[in-house]
DRENGU-304392 format. One record per residue: residue number from 1; x, y, z of N, C-alpha, C, O, CB in turn. Coordinates in steps of 0.001 Angstrom, whole numbers. Glycine has a CB too. Layout:
N
> nr  n.xx  n.yy  n.zz  ca.xx  ca.yy  ca.zz  c.xx  c.yy  c.zz  o.xx  o.yy  o.zz  cb.xx  cb.yy  cb.zz
> NUM  X  Y  Z  X  Y  Z  X  Y  Z  X  Y  Z  X  Y  Z $
...
END
This chain:
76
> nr  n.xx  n.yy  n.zz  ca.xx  ca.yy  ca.zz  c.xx  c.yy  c.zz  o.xx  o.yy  o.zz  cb.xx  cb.yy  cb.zz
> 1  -3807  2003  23009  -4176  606  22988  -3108  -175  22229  -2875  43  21040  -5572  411  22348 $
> 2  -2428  -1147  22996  -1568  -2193  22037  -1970  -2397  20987  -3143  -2181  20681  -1388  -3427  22407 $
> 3  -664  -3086  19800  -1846  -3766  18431  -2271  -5279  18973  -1627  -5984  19751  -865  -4047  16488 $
> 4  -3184  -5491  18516  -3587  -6786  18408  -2743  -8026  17546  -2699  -8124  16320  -4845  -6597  17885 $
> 5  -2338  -8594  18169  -1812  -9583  17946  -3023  -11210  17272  -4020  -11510  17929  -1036  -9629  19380 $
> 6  -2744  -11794  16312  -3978  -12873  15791  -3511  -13815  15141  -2704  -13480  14274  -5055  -12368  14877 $
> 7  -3810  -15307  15282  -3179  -16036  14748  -4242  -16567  13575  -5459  -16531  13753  -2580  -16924  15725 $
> 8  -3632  -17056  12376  -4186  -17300  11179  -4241  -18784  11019  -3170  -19390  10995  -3458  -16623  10116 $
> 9  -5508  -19523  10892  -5174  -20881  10737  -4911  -21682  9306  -5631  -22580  8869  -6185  -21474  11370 $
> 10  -3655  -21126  8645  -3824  -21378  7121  -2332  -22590  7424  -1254  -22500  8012  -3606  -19571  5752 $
> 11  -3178  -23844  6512  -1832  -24766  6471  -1165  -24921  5458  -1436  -24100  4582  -1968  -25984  6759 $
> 12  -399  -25637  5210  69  -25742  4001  1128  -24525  3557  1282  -23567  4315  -1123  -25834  3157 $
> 13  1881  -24619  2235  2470  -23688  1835  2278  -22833  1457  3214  -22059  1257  2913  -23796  1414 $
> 14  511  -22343  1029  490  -21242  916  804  -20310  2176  1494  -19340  1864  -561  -21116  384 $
> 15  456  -20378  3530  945  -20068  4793  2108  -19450  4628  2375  -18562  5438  1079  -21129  5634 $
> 16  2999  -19735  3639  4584  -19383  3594  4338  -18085  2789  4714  -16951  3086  5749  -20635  2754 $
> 17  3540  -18533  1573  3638  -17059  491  2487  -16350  798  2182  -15662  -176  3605  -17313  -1319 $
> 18  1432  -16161  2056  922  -15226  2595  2164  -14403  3532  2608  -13258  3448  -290  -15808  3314 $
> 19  2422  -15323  4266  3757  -14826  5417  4608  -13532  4707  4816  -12353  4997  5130  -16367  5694 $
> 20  5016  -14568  3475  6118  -13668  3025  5309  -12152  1974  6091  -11234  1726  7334  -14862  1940 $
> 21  3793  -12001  1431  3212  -11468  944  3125  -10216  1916  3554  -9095  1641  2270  -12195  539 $
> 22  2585  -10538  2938  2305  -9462  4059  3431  -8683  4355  3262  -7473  4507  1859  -10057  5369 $
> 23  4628  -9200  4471  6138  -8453  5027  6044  -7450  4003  5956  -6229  4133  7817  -9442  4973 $
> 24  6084  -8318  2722  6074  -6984  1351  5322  -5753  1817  5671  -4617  1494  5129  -7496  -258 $
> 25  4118  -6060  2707  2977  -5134  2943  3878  -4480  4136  3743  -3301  3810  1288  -5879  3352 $
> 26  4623  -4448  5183  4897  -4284  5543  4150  -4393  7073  4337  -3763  8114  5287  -3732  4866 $
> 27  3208  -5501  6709  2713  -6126  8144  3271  -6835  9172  3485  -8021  8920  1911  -6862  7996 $
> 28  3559  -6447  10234  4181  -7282  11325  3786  -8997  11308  2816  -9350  11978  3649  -6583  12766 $
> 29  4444  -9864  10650  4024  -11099  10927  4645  -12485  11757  5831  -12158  11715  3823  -11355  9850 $
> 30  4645  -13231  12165  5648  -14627  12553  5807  -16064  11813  5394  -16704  12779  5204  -15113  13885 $
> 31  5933  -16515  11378  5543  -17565  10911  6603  -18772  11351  7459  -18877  10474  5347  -17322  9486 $
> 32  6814  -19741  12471  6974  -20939  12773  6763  -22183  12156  5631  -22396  11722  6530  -20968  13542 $
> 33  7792  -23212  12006  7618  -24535  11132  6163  -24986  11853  6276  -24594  13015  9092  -25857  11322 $
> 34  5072  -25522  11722  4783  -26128  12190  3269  -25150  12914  2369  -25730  13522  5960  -26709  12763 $
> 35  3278  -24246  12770  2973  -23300  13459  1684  -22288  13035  1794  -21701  11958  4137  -22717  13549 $
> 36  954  -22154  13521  -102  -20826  12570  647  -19748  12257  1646  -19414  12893  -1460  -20047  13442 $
> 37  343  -19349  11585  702  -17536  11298  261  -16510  12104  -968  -16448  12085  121  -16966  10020 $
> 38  819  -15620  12856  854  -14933  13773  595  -13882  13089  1419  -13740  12186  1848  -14986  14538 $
> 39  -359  -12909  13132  -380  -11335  12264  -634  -10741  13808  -1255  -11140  14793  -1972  -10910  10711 $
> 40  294  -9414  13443  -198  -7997  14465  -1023  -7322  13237  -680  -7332  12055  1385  -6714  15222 $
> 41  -2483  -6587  13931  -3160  -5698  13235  -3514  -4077  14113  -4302  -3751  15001  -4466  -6559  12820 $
> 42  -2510  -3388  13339  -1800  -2030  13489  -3775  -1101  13606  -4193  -539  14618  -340  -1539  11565 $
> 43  -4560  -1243  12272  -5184  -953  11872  -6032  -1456  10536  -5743  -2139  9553  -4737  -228  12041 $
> 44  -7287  -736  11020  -8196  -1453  10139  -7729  -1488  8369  -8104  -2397  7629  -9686  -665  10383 $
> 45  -6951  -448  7947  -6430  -665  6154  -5696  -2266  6398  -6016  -3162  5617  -4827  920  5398 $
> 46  -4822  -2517  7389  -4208  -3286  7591  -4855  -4770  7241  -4623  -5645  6407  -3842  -2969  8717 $
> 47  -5892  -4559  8444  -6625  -5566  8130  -7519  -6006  6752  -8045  -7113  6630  -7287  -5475  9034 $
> 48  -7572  -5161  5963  -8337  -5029  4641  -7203  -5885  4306  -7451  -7090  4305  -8700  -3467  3776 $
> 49  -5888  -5489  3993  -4693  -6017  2847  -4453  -7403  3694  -3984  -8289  2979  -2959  -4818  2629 $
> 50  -4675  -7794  5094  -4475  -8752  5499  -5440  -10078  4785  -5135  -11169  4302  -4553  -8434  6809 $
> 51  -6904  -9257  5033  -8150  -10294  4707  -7831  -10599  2994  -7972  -11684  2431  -10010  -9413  5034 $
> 52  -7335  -9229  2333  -7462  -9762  636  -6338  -10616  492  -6661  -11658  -79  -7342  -8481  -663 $
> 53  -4889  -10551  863  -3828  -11508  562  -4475  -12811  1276  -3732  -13765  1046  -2249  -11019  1171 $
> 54  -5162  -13049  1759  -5027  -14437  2869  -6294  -14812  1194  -6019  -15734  427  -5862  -14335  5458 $
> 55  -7309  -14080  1016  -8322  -14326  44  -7875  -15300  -1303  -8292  -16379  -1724  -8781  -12890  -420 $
> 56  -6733  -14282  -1783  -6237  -15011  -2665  -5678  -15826  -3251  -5535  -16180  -4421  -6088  -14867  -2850 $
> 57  -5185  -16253  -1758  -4382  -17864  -1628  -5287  -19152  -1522  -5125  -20226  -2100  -3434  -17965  -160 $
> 58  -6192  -18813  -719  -7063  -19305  -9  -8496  -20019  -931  -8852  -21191  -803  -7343  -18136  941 $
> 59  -9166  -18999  -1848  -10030  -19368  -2412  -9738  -19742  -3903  -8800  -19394  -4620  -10878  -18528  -2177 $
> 60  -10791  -20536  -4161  -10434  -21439  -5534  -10283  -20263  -6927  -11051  -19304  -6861  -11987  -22756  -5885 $
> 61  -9451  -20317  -7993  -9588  -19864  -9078  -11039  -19171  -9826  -11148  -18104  -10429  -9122  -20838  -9617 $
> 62  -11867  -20013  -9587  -12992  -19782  -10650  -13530  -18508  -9364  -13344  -17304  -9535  -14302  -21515  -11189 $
> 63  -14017  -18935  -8460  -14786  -17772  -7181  -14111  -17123  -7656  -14601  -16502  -8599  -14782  -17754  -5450 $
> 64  -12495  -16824  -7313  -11569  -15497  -7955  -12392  -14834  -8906  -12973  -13796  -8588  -10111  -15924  -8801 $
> 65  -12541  -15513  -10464  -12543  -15022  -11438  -13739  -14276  -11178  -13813  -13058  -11341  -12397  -15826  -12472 $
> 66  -15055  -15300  -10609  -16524  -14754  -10662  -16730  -13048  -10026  -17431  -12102  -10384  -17503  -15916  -9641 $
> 67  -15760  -13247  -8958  -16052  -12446  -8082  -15141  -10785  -8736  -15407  -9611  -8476  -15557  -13244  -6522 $
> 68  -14162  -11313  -9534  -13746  -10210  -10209  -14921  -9611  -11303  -15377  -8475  -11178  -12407  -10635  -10901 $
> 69  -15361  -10589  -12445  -16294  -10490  -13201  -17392  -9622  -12601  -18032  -8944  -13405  -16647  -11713  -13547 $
> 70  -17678  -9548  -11435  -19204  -9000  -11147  -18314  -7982  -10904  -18698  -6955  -11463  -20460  -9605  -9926 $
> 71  -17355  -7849  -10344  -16417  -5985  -9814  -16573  -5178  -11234  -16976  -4021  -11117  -14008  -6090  -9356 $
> 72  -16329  -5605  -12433  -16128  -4930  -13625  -17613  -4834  -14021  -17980  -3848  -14660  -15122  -5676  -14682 $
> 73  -18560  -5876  -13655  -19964  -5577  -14400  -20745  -4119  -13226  -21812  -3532  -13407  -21178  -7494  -14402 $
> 74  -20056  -3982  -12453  -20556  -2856  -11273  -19727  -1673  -12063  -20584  -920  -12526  -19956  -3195  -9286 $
> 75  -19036  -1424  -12246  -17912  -340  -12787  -18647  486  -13869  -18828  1691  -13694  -16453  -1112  -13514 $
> 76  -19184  -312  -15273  -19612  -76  -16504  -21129  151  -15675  -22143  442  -16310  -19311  -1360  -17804 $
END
C-alpha cells in the first residue's frame, strides 16, 4: 500500500517550525509559501510524532502545562 500522503491546515509561522521539526523526525514533508503543509504518513509511530509536534505548536501554554501536570500526577 502507498504512504498516505495529508495535508495539514496550520497557518502562520508556526507551519514553518512544525515543517522544519518533522524533517528533524525524519518525516517526509512539503511545505509551500502560501500553502498547507503536506505530511506523508509512513506509519502509525509516525503519526503519533506527527500529532505531538503539530500539538505543541498549536495549543496554548497553560493546556500544555495542565496536561503535563496530570501525566506526572498518573506516574506517582
Amino acid at each position: 500500500m502507498p504512504p498516505s500522503p495529508y495535508q495539514l491546515k496550520i497557518h502562520g509561522g508556526c507551519r514553518w517550525c512544525i515543517y522544519h521539526r518533522l524533517k528533524d523526525l525524519g518525516i517526509c514533508c512539503h511545505c509551500r509559501a502560501y500553502q498547507p503543509l503536506d505530511v506523508t504518513v509512513d506509519t502509525p509511530s509516525q503519526l503519533l510524532q506527527i500529532w505531538s509536534v503539530t500539538r505543541q505548536y498549536t495549543t496554548a501554554p497553560d493546556i500544555l502545562k495542565n496536561w503535563l501536570e496530570d501525566c506526572w500526577q498518573q506516574q506517582g
